[in-house]
C-alpha positions in Angstrom: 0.0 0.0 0.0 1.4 3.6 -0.6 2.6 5.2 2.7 1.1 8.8 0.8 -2.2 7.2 1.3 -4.6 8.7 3.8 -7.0 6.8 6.5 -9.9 8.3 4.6 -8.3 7.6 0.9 -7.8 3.6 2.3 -11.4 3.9 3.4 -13.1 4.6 0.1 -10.6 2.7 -1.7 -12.2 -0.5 0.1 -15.8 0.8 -0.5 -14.2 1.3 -4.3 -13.3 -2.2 -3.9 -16.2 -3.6 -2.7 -18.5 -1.9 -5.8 -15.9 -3.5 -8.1 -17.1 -7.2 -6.7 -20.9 -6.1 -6.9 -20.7 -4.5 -10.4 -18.5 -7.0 -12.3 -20.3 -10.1 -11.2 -23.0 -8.2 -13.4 -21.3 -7.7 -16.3 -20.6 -10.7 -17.6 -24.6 -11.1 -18.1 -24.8 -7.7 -19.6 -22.5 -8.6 -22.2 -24.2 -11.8 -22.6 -27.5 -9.8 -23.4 -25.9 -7.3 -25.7 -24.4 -10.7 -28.0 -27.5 -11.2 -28.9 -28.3 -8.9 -31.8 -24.1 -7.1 -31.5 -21.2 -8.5 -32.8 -18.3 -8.4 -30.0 -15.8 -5.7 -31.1 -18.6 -2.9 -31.7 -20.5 -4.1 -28.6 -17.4 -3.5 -26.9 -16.0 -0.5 -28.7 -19.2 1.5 -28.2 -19.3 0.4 -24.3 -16.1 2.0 -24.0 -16.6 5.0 -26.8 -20.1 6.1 -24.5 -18.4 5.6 -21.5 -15.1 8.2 -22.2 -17.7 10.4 -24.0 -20.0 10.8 -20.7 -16.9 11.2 -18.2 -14.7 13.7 -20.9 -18.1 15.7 -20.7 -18.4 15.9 -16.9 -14.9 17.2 -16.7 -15.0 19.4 -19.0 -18.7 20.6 -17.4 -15.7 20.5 -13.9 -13.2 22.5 -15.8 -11.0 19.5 -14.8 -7.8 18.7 -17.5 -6.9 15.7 -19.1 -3.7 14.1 -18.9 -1.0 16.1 -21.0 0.2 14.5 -24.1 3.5 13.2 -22.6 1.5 10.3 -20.9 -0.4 9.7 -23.8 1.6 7.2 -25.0 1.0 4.9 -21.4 -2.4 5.4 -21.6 -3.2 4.0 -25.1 -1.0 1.0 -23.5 -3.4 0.1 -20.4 -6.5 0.7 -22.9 -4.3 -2.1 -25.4 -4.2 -4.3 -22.5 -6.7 -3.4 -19.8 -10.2 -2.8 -22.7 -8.8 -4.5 -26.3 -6.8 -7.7 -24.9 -8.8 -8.0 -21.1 -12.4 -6.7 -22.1 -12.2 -7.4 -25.7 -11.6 -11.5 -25.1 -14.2 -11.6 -22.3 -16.6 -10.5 -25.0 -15.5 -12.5 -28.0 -15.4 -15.9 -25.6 -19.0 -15.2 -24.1 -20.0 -15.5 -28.0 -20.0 -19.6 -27.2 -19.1 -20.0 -23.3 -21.8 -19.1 -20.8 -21.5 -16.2 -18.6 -21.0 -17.3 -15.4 -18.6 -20.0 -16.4 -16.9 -17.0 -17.8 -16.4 -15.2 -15.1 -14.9 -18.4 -12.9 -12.4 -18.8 -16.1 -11.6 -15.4 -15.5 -10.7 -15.9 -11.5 -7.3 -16.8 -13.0 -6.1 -13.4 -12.8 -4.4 -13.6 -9.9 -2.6 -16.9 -11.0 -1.3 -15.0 -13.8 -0.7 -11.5 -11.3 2.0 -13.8 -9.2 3.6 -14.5 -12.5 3.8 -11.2 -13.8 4.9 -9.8 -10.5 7.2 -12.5 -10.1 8.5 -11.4 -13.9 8.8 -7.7 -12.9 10.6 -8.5 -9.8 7.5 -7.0 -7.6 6.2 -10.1 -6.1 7.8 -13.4 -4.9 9.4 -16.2 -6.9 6.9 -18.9 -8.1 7.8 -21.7 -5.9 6.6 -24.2 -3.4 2.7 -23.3 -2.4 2.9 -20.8 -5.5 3.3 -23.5 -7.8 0.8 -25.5 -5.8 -2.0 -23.2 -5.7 -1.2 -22.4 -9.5 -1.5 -26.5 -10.3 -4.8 -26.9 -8.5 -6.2 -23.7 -10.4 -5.5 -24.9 -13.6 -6.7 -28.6 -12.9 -9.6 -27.0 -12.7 -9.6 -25.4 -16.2 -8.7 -29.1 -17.2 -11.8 -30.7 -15.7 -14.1 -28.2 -16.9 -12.3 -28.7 -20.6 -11.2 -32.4 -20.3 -14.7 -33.7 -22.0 -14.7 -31.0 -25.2 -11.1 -32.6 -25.6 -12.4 -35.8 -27.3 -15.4 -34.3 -29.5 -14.6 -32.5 -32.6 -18.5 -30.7 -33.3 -18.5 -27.2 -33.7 -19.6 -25.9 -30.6 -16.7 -27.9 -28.6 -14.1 -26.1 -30.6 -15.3 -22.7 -29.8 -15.6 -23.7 -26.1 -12.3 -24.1 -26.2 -11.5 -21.3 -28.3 -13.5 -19.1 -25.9 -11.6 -21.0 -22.7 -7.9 -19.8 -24.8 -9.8 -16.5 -24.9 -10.6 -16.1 -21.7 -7.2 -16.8 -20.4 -5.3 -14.7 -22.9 -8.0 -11.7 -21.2 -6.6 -12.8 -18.1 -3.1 -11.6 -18.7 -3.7 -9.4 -20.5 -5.8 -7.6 -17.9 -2.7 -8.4 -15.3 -0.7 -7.2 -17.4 -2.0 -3.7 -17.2 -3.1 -3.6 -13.8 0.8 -4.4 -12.9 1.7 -1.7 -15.5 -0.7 0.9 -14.2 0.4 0.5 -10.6 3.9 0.7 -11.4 4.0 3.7 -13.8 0.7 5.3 -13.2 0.6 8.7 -11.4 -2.1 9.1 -9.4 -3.3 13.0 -10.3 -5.5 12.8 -13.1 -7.2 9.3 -12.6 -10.5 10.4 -13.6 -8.8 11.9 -17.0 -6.4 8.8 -17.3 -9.6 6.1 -16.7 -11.3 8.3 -19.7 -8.6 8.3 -22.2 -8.0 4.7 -21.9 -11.8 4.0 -22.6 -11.4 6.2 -25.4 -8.3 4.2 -27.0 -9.7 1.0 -25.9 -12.6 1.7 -27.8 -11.1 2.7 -30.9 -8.9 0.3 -31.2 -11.9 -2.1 -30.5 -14.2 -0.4 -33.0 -10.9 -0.5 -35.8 -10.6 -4.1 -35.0 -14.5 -5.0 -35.6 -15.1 -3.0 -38.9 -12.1 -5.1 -39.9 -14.2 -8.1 -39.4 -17.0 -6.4 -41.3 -18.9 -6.3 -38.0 -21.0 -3.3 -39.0 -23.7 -5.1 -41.0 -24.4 -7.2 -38.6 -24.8 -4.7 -35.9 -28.5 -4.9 -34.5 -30.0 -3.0 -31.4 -33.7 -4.0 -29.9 -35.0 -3.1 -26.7 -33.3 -5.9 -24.6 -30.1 -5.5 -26.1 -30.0 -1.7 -25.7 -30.7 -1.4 -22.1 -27.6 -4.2 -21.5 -25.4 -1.9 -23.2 -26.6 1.2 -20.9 -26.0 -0.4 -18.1 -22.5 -1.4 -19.5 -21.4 2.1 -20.5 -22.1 3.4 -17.0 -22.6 1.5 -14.0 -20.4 -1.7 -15.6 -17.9 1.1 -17.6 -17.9 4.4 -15.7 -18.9 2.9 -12.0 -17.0 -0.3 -12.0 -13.6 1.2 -13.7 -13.3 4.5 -11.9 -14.0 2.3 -9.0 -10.9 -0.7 -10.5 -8.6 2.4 -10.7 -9.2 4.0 -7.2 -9.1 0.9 -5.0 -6.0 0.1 -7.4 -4.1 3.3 -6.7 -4.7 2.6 -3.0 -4.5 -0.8 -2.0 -2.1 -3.2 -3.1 -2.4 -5.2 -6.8 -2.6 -8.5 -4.5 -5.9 -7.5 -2.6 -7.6 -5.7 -5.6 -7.4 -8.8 -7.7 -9.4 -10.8 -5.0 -12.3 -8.9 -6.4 -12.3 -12.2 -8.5 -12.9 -14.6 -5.8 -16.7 -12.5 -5.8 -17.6 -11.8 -9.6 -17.9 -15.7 -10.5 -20.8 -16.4 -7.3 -22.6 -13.6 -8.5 -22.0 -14.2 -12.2 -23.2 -18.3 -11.9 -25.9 -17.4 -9.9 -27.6 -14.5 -12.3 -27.0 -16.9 -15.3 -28.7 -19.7 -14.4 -31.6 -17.9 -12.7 -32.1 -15.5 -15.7 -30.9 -17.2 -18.4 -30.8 -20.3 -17.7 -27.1 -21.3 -18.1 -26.2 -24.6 -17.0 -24.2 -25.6 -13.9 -23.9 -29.0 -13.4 -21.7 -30.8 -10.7 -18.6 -31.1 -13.4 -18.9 -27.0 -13.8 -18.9 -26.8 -9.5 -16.4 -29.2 -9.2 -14.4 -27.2 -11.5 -14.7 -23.7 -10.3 -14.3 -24.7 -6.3 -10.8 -25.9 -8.0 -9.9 -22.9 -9.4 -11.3 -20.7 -6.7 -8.9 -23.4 -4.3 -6.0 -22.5 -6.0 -6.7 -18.8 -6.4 -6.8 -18.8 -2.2 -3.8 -21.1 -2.1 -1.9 -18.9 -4.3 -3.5 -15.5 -2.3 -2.7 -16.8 0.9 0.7 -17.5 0.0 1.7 -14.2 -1.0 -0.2 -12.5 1.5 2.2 -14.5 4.2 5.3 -13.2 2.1 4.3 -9.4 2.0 3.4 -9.7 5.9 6.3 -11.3 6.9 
């Protein structure tokens, strides 16, 4: 945690924190929605486009700057990685893997947090427990996979394609949380979370009318409303909130934020749209979740000690 960090700043960076589980365990049904009738890259592209729009417009309205052009060049890097890689796979892979199993794929962040924080030389070796904790997480990826393996239809290869997905999102979203909390400055957070929606969702918007997305972009009533939601509680609400708590508190206890999304991700899929979860699918995410604690626990004994 950074000593500059007041009582009251640690205080509202756990209530940022604690929005963060709430909201995200949403969103992964709100981009399910919005699939329906929008093709990924667009769906995402204009999540992220409303979003900057709506906060550039409130500072402006505040007479508050934007980051000067020097940091520029850092901010287009976290959108790359944070909104194109992190956001951008989550939304391809829920194209073919259900929502809330989506979100327990994605409580491998941490897994691959150690390993970039090991990398950077910010976090301990991968050793012992570590490796441990990594093994059982990843098992659980295996039994949740193991019976796709064997069929070749269709729909088993982009379940897998979707599970590759949601992994790559993994670190790539690691990748700039450990990037923003090294190198980040923490005056103009509102301004920096803005600009990297903005070059998140260009870049996303580029990469869909590559893929010739536009024609089949389709809005109805359902769909509309999903993306609403998205662009402000899930995009303004949950983000500012990411980038506060992140500034804060330390990378290690931010990313238990996934521990929370998958329970309420599973539970809103099945009860509203009827996603399956079977004993194979529990069984599999109380592995991952095991080896997400092992690992946590680990690491929290390290930066204690």
């Amino acid at each position: 945690m950074p000593a500059s960090t007041s009582p009251r700043e640690r205080r509202l960076a756990y209530v940022a924190w604690t929005a963060v589980c709430i909201i995200w365990g949403t969103t992964y049904l709100g981009i399910r929605i919005t699939l329906e009738t929008m093709p990924p890259a667009l769906m995402a592209s204009l999540r992220w486009l409303i979003a900057s729009a709506l906060l550039i417009v409130y500072m402006r309205a505040r007479g508050e700057p934007l980051p000067p052009p020097s940091r520029w060049g850092g901010i287009v890097l976290m959108g790359f990685l944070l909104l194109f890689i992190g956001n951008g796979g989550v939304a391809f892979a829920e194209q073919w893997v259900p929502s809330g199993l989506a979100a327990v794929l994605v409580a491998t962040a941490p897994f691959w947090m150690a390993g970039v924080e090991a990398i950077a030389g910010s976090g301990e070796r991968l050793r012992g427990r570590t490796l441990l904790g990594l093994l059982v997480g990843f098992s659980g990826i295996i039994v949740l996979v193991w019976p796709e393996l064997s069929m070749t239809s269709s729909d088993s290869r982009h379940f897998l394609l979707g599970v590759v997905l949601l992994q790559t999102a993994s670190l790539g979203w690691s990748l700039g949380s450990a990037y923003s909390r090294r190198f980040a400055r923490q005056d103009h957070v509102l301004g920096t979370t803005a600009l990297q929606m903005l070059a998140g969702g260009l870049l996303l918007g580029a990469f869909g009318l590559a893929r010739g997305e536009l024609a089949h972009l389709v809005f109805n009533t359902r769909t509309t409303l999903a993306l609403a939601y998205l662009a402000t509680v899930g995009a303004i609400g949950g983000f500012v909130a990411y980038t506060y708590a992140l500034r804060h508190l330390p990378v290690s206890f931010v990313s238990l934020y996934a521990y929370i999304n998958p329970i309420i991700a599973v539970a809103l899929g099945v009860l509203l749209l009827g996603e399956p979860f079977n004993a194979r699918i529990g069984a599999a995410a109380a592995l991952v979740l095991l080896g997400v604690a092992v690992v946590r626990s680990k690491r929290e004994k390290a930066t204690s000690s």
